[in-house]
PDB file with SEQRES, HELIX, SHEET and CRYST1 records, atoms N, CA, C and O in Angstrom:
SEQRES   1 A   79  UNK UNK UNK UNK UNK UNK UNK UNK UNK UNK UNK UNK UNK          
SEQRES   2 A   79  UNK UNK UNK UNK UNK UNK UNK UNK UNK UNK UNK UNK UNK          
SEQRES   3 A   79  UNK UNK UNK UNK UNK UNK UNK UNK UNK UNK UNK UNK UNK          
SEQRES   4 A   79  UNK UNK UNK UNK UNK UNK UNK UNK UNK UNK UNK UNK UNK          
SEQRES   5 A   79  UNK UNK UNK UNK UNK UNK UNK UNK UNK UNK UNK UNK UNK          
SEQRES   6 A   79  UNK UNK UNK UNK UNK UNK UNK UNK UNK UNK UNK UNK UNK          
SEQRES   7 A   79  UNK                                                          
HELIX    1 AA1 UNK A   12  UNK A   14  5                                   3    
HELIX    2 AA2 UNK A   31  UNK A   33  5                                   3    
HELIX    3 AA3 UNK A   38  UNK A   43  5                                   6    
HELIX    4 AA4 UNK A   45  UNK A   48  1                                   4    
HELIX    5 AA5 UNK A   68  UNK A   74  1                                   7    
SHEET    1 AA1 4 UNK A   5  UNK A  11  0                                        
SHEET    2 AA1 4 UNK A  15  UNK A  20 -1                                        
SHEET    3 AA1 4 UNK A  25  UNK A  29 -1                                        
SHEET    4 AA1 4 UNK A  76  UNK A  77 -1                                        
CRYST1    1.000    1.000    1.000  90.00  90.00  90.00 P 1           1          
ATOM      1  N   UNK A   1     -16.672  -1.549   9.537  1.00  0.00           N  
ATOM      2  CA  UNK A   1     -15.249  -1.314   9.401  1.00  0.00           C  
ATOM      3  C   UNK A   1     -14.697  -2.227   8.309  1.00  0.00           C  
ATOM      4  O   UNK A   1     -15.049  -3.405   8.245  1.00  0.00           O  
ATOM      5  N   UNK A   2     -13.809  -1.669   7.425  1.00  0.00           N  
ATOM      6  CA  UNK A   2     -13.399  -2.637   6.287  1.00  0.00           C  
ATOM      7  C   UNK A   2     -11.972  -3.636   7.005  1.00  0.00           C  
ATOM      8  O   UNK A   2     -11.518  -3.629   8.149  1.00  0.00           O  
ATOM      9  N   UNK A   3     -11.680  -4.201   6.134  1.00  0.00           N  
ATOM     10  CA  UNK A   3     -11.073  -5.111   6.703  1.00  0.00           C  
ATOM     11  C   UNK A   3      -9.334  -4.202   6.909  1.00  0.00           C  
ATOM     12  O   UNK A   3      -9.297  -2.979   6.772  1.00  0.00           O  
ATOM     13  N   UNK A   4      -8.268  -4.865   7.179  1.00  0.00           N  
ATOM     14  CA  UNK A   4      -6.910  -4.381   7.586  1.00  0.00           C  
ATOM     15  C   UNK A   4      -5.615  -5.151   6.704  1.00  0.00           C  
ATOM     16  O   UNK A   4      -6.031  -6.023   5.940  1.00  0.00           O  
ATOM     17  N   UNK A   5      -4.575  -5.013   6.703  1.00  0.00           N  
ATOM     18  CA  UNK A   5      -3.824  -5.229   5.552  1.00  0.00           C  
ATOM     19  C   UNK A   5      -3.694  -6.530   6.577  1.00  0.00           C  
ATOM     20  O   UNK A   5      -3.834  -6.505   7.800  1.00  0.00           O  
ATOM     21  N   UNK A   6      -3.465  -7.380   5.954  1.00  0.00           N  
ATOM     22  CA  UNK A   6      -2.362  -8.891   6.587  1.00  0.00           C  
ATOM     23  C   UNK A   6      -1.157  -9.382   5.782  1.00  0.00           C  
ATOM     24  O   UNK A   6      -0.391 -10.204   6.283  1.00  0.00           O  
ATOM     25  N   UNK A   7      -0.963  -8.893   4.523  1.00  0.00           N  
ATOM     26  CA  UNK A   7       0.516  -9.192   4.524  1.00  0.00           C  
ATOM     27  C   UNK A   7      -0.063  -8.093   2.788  1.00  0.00           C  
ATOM     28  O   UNK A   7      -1.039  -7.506   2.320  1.00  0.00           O  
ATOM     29  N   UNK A   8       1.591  -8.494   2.420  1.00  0.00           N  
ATOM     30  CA  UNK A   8       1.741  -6.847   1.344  1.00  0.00           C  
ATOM     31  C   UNK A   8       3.045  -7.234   0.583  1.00  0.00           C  
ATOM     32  O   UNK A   8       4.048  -7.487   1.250  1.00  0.00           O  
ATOM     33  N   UNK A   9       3.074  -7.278  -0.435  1.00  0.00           N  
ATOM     34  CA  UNK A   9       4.195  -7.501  -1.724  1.00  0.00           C  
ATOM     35  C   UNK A   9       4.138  -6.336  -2.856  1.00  0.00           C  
ATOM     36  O   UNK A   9       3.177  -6.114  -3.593  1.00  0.00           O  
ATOM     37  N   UNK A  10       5.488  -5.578  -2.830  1.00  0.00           N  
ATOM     38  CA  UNK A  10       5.722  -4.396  -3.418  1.00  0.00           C  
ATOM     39  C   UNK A  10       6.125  -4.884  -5.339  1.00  0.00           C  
ATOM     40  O   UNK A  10       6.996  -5.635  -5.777  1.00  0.00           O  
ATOM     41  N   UNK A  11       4.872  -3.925  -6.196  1.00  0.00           N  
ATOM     42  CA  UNK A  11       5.566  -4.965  -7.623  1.00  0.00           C  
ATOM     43  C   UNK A  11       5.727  -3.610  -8.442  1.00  0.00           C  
ATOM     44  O   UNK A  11       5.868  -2.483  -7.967  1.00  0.00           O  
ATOM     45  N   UNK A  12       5.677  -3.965  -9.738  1.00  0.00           N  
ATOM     46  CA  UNK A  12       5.918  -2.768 -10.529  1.00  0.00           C  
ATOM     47  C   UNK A  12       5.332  -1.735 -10.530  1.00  0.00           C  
ATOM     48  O   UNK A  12       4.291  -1.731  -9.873  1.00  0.00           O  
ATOM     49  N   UNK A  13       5.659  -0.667 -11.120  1.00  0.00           N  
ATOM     50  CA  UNK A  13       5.311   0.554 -11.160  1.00  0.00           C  
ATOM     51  C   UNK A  13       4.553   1.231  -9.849  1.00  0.00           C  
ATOM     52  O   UNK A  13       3.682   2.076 -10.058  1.00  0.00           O  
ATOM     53  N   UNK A  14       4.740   1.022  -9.116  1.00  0.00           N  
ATOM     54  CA  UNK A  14       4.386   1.396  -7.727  1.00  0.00           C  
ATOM     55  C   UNK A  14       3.008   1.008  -7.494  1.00  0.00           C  
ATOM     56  O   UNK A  14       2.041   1.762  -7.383  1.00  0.00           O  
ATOM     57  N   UNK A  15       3.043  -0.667  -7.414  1.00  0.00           N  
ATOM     58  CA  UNK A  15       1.717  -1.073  -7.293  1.00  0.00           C  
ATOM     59  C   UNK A  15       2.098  -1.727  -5.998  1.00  0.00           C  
ATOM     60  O   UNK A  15       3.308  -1.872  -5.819  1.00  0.00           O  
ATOM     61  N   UNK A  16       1.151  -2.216  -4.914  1.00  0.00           N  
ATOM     62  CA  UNK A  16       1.197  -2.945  -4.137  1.00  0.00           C  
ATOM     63  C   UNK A  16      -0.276  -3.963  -4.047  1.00  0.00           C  
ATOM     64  O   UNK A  16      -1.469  -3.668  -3.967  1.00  0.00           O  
ATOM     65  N   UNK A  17       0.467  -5.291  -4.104  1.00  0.00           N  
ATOM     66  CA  UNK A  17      -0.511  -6.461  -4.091  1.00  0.00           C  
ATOM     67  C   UNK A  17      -0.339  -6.875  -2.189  1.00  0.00           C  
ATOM     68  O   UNK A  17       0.554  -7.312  -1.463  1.00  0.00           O  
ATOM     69  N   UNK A  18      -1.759  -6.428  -2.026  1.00  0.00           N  
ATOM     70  CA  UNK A  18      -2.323  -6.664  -0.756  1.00  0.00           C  
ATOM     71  C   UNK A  18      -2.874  -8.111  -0.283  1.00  0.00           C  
ATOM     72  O   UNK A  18      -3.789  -8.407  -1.051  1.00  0.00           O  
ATOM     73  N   UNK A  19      -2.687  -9.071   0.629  1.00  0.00           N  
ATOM     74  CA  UNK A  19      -4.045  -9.524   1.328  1.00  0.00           C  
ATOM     75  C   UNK A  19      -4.694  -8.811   2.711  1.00  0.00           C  
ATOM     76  O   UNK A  19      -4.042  -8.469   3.697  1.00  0.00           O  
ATOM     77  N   UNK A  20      -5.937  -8.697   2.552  1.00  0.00           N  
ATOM     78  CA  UNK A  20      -6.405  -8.189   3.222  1.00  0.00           C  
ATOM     79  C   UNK A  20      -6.957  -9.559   4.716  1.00  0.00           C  
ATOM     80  O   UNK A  20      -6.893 -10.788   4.758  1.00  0.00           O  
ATOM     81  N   UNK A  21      -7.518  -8.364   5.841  1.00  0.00           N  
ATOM     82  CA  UNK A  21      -7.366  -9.558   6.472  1.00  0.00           C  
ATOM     83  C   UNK A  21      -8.576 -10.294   6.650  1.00  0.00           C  
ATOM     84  O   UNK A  21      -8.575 -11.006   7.655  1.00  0.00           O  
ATOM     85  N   UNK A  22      -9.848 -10.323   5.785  1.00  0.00           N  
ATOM     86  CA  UNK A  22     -11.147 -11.043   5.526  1.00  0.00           C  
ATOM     87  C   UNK A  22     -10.997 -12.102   4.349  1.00  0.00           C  
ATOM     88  O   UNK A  22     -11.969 -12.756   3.972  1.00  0.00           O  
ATOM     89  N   UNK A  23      -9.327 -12.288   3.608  1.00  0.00           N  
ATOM     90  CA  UNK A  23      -9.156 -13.284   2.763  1.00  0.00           C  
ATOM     91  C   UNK A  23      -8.987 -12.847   1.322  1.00  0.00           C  
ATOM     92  O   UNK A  23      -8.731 -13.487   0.302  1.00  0.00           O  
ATOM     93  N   UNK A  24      -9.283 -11.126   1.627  1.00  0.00           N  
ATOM     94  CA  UNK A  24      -9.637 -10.772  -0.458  1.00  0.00           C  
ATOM     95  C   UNK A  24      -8.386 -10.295  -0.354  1.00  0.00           C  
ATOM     96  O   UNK A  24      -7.856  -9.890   0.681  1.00  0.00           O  
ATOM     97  N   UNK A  25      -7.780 -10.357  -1.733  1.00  0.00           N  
ATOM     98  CA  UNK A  25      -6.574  -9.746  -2.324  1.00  0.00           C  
ATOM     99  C   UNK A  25      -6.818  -8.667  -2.962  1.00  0.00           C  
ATOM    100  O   UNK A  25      -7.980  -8.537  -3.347  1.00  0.00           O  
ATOM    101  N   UNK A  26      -5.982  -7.727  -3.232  1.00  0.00           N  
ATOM    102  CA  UNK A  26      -6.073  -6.595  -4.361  1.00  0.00           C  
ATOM    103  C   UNK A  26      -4.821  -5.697  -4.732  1.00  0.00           C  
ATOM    104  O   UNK A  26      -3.924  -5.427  -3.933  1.00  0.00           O  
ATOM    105  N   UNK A  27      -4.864  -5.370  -5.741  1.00  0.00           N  
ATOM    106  CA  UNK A  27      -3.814  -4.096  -6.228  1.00  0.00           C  
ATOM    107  C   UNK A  27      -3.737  -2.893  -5.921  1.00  0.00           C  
ATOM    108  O   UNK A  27      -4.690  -2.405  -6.528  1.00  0.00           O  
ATOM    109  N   UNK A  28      -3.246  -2.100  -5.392  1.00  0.00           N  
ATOM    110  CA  UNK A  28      -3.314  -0.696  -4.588  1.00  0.00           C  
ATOM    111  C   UNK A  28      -2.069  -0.158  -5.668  1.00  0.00           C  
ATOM    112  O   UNK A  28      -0.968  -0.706  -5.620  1.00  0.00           O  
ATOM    113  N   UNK A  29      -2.355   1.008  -6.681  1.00  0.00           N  
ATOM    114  CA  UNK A  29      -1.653   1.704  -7.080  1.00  0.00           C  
ATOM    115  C   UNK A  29      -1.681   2.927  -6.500  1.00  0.00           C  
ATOM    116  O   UNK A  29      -2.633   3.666  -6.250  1.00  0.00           O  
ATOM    117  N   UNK A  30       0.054   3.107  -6.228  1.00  0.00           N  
ATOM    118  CA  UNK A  30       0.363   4.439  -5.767  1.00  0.00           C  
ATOM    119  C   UNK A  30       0.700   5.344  -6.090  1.00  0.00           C  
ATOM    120  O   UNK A  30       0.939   6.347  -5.417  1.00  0.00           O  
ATOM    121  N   UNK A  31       0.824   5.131  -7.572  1.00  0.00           N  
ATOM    122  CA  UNK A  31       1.421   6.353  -8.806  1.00  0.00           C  
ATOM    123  C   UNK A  31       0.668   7.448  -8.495  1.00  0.00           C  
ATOM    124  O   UNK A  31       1.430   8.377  -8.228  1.00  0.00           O  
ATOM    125  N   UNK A  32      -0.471   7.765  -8.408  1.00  0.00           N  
ATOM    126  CA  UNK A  32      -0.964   8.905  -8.189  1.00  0.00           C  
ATOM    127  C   UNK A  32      -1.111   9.754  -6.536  1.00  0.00           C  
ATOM    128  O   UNK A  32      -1.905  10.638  -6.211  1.00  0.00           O  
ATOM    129  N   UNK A  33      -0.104   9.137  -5.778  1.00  0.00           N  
ATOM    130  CA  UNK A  33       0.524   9.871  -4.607  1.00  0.00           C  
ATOM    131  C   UNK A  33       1.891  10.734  -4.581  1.00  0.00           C  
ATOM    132  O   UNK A  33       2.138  11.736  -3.909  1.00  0.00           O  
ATOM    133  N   UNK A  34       2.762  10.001  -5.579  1.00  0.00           N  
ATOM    134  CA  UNK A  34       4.120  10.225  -5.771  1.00  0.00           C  
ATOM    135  C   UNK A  34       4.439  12.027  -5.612  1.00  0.00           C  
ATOM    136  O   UNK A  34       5.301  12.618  -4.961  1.00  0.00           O  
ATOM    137  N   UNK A  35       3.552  12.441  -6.337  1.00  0.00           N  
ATOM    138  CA  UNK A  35       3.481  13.951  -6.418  1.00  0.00           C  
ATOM    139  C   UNK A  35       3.038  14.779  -5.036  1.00  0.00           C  
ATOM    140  O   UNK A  35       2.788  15.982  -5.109  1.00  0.00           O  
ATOM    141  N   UNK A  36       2.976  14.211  -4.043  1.00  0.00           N  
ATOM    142  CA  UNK A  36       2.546  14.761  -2.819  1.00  0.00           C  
ATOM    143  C   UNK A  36       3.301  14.459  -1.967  1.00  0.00           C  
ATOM    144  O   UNK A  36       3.674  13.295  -1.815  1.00  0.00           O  
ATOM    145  N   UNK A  37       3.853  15.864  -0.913  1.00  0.00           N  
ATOM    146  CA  UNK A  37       4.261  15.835   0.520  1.00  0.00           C  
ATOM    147  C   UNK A  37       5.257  14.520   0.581  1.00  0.00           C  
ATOM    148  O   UNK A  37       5.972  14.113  -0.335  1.00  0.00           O  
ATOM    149  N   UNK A  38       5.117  13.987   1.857  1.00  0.00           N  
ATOM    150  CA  UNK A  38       6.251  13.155   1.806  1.00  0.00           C  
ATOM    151  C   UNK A  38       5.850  11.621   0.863  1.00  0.00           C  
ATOM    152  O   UNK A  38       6.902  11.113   0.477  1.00  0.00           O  
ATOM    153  N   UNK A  39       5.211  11.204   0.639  1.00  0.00           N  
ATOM    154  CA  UNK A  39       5.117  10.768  -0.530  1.00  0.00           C  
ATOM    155  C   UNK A  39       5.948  10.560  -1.656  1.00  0.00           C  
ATOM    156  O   UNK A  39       6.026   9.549  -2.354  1.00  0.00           O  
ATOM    157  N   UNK A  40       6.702  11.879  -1.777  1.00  0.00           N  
ATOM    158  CA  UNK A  40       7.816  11.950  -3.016  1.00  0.00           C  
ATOM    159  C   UNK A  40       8.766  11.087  -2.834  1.00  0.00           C  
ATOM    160  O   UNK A  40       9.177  10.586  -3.880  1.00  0.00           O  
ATOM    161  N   UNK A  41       9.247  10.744  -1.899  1.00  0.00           N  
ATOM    162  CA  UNK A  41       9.909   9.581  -1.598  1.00  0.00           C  
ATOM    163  C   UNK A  41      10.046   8.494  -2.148  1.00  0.00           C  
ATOM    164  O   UNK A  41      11.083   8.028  -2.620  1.00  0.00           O  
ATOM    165  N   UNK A  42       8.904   7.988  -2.112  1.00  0.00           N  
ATOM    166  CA  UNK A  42       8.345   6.895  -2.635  1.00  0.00           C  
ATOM    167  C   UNK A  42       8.522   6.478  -4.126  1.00  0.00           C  
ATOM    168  O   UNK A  42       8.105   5.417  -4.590  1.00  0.00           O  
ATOM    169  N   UNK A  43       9.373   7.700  -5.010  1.00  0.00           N  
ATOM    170  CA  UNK A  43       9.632   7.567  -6.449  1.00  0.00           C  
ATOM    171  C   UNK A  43      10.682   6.715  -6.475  1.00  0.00           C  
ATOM    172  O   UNK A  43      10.686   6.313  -7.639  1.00  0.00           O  
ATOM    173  N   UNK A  44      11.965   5.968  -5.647  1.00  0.00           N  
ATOM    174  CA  UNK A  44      12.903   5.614  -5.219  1.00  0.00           C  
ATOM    175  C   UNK A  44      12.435   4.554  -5.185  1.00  0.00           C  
ATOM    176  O   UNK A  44      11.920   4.220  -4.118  1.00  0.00           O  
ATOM    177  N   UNK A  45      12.420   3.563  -6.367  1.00  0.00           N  
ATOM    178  CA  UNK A  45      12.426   1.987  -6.436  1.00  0.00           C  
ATOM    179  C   UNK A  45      12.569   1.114  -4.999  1.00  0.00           C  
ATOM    180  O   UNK A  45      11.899   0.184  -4.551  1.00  0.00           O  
ATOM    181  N   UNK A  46      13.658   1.780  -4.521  1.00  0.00           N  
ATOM    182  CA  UNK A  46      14.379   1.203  -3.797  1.00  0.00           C  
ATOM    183  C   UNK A  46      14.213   1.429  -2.260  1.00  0.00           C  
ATOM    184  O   UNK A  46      14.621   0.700  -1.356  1.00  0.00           O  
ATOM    185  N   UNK A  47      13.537   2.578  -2.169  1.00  0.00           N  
ATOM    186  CA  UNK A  47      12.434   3.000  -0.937  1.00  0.00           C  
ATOM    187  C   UNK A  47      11.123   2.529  -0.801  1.00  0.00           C  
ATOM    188  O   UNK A  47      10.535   2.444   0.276  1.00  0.00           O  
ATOM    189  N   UNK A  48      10.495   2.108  -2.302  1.00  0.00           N  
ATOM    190  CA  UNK A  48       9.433   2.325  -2.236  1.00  0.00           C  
ATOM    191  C   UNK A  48       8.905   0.661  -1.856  1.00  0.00           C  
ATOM    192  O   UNK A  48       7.803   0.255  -1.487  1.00  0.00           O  
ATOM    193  N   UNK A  49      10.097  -0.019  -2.101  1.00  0.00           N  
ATOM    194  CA  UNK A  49      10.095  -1.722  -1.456  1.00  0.00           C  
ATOM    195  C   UNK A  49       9.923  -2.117  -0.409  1.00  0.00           C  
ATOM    196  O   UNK A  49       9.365  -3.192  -0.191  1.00  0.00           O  
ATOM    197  N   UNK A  50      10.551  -1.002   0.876  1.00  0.00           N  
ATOM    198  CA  UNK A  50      10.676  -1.145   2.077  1.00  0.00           C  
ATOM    199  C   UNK A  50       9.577  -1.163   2.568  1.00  0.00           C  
ATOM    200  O   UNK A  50       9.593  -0.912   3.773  1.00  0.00           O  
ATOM    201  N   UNK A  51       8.467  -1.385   2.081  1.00  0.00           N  
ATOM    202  CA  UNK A  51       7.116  -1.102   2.248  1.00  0.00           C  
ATOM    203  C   UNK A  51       6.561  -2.307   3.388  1.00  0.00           C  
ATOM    204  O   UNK A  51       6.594  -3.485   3.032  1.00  0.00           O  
ATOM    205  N   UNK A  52       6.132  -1.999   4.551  1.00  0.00           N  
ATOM    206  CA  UNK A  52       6.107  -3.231   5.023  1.00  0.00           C  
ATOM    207  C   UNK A  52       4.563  -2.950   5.981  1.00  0.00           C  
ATOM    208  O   UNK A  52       4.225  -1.767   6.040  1.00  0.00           O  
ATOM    209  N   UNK A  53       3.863  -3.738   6.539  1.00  0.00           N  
ATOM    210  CA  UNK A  53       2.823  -4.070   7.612  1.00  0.00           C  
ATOM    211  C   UNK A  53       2.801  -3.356   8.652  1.00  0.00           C  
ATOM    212  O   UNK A  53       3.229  -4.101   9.533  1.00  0.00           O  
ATOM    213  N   UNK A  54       2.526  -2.202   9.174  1.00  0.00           N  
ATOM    214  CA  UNK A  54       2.416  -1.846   9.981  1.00  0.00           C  
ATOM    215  C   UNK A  54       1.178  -1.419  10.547  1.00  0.00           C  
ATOM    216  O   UNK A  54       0.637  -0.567   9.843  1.00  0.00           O  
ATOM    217  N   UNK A  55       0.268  -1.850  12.030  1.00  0.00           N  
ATOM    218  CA  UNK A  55      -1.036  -1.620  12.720  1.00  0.00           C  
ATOM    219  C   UNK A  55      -2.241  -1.571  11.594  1.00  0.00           C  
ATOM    220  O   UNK A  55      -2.900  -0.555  11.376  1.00  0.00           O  
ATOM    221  N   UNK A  56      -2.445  -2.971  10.835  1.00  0.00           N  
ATOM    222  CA  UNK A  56      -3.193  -3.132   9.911  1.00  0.00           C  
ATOM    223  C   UNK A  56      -3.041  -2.364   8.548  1.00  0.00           C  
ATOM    224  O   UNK A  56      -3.901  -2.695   7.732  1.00  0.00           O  
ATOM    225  N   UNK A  57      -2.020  -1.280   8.048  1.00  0.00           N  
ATOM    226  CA  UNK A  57      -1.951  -1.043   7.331  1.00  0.00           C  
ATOM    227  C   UNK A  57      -0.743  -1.032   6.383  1.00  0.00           C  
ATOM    228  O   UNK A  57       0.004  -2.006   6.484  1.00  0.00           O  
ATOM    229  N   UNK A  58      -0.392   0.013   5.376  1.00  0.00           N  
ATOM    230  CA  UNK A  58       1.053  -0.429   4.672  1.00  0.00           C  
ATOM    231  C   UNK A  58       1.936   0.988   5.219  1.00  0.00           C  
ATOM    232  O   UNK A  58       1.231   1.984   5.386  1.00  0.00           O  
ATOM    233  N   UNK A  59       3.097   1.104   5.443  1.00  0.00           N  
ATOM    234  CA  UNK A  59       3.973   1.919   5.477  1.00  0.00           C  
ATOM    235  C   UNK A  59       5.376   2.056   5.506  1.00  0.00           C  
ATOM    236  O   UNK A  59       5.890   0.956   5.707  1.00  0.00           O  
ATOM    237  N   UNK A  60       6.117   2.868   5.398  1.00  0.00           N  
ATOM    238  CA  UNK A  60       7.884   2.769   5.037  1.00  0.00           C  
ATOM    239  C   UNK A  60       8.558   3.783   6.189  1.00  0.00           C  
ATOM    240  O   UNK A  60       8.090   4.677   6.893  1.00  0.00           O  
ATOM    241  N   UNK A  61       9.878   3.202   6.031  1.00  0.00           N  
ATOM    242  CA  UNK A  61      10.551   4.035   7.324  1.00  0.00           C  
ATOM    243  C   UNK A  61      10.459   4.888   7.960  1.00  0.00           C  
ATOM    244  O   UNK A  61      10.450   4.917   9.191  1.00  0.00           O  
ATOM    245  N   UNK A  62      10.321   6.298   6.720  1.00  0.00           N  
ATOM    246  CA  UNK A  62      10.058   7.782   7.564  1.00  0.00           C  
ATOM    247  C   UNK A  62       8.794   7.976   8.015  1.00  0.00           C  
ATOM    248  O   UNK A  62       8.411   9.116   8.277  1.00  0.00           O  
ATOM    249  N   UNK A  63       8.038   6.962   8.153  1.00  0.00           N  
ATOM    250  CA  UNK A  63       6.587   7.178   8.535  1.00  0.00           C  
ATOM    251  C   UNK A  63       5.336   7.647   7.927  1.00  0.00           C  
ATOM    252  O   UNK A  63       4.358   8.155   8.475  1.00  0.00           O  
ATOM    253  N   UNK A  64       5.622   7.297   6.290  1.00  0.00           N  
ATOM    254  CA  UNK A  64       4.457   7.269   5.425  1.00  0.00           C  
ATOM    255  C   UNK A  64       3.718   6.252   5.920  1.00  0.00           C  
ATOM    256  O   UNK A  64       3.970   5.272   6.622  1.00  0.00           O  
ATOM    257  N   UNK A  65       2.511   6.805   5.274  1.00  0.00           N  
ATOM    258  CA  UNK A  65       1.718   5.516   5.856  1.00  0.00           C  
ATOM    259  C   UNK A  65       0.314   5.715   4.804  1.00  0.00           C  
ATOM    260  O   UNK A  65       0.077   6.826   4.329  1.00  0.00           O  
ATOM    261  N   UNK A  66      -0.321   4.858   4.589  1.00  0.00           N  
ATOM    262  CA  UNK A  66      -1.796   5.034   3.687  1.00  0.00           C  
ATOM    263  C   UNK A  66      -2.999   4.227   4.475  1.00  0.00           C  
ATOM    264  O   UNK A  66      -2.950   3.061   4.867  1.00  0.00           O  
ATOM    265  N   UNK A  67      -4.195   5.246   4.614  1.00  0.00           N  
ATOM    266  CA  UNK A  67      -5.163   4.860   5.453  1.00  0.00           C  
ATOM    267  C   UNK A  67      -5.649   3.393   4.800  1.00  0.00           C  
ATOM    268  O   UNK A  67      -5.682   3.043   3.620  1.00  0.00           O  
ATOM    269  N   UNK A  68      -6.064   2.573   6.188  1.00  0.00           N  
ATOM    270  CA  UNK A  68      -6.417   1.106   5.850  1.00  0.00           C  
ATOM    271  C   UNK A  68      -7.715   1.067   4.637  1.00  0.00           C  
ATOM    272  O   UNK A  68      -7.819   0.204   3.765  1.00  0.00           O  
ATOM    273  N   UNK A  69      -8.646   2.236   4.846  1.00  0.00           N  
ATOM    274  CA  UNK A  69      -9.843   2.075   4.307  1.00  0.00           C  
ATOM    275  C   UNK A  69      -9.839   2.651   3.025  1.00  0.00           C  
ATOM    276  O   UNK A  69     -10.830   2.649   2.294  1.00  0.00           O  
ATOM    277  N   UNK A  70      -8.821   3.113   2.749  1.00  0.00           N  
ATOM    278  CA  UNK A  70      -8.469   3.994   1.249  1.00  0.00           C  
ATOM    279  C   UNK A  70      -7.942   2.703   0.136  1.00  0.00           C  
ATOM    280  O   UNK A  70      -8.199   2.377  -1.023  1.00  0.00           O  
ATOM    281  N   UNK A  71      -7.109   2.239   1.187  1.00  0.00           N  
ATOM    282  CA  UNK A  71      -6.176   0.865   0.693  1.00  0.00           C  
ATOM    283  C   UNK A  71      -7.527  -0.416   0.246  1.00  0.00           C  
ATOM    284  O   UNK A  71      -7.509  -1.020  -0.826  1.00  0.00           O  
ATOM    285  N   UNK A  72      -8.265  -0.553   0.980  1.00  0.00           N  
ATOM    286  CA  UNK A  72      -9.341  -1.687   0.629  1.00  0.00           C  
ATOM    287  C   UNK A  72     -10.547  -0.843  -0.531  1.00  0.00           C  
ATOM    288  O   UNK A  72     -11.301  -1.340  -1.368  1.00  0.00           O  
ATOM    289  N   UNK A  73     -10.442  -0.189  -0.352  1.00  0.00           N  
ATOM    290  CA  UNK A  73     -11.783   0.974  -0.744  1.00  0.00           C  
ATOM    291  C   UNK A  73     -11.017   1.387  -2.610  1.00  0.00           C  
ATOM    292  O   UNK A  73     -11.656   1.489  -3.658  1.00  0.00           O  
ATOM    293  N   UNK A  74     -10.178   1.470  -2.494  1.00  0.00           N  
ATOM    294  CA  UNK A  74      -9.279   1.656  -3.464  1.00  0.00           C  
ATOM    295  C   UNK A  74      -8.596   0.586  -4.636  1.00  0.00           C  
ATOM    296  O   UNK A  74      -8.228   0.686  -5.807  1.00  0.00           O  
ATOM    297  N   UNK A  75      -8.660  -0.537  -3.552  1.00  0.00           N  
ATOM    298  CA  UNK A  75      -7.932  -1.490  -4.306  1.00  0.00           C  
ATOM    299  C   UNK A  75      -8.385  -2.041  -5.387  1.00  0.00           C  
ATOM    300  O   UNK A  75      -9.206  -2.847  -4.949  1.00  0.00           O  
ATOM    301  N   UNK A  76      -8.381  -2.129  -6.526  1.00  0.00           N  
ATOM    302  CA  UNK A  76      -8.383  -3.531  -7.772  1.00  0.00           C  
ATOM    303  C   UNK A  76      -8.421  -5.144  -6.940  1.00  0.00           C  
ATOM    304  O   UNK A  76      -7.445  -5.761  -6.511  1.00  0.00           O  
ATOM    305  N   UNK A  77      -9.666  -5.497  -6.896  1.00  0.00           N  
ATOM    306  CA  UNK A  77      -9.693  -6.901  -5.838  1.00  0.00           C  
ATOM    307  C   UNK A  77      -9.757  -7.589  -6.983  1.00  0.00           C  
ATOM    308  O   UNK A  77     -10.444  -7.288  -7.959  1.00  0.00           O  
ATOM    309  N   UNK A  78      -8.936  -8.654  -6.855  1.00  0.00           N  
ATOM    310  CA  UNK A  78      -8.873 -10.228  -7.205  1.00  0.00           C  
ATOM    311  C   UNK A  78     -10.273 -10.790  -7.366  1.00  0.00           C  
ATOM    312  O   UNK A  78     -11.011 -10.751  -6.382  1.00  0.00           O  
ATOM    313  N   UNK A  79     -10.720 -11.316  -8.519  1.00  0.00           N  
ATOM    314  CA  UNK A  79     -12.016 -12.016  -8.770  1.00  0.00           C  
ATOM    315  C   UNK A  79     -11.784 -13.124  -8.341  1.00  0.00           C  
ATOM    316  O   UNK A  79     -12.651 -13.997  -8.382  1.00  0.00           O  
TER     317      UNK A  79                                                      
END                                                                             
C-alpha cells in the first residue's frame, strides 16, 4: 500500500505540494483533470485552494476527491 497524504499546500497553476505520510514530499499537478466531470470546478483559483486533508487523501467541498495512490504514484517527489 503506498503511503497517504499528511498535510497539503495549494500553489500555482493547479499544483499541489504534498507530504506524504512515509516523510516524501511531492508535486501533484492537476491541470490535466480540470476538463473532467466535476473537476471543472476546480478552474476557480479560489475553489481550487479549499483543498484540504481528507481520510488520507486531498479533497474540496463538493466532494471531489483524488485517489491516494494516483496522488503518490503521480507525484513529482522531492529529491
Amino acid at each position: 500500500m503506498n503511503p497517504r497524504v499528511e498535510s497539503i499546500q495549494p500553489e500555482a497553476d493547479y499544483r499541489l505540494r504534498i507530504l506524504f505520510t512515509n516523510g516524501e514530499r511531492g508535486v501533484f499537478d492537476c491541470s490535466r483533470l480540470l476538463d473532467f466531470g466535476v473537476f471543472r470546478e476546480l478552474r476557480d483559483p479560489k475553489y481550487f485552494r479549499r483543498v484540504l486533508v481528507a481520510s488520507g487523501t486531498v479533497a474540496w467541498p463538493h466532494e471531489q476527491d483524488i485517489c491516494p495512490d494516483t496522488l503518490y504514484e503521480e507525484s513529482i517527489l522531492d529529491k
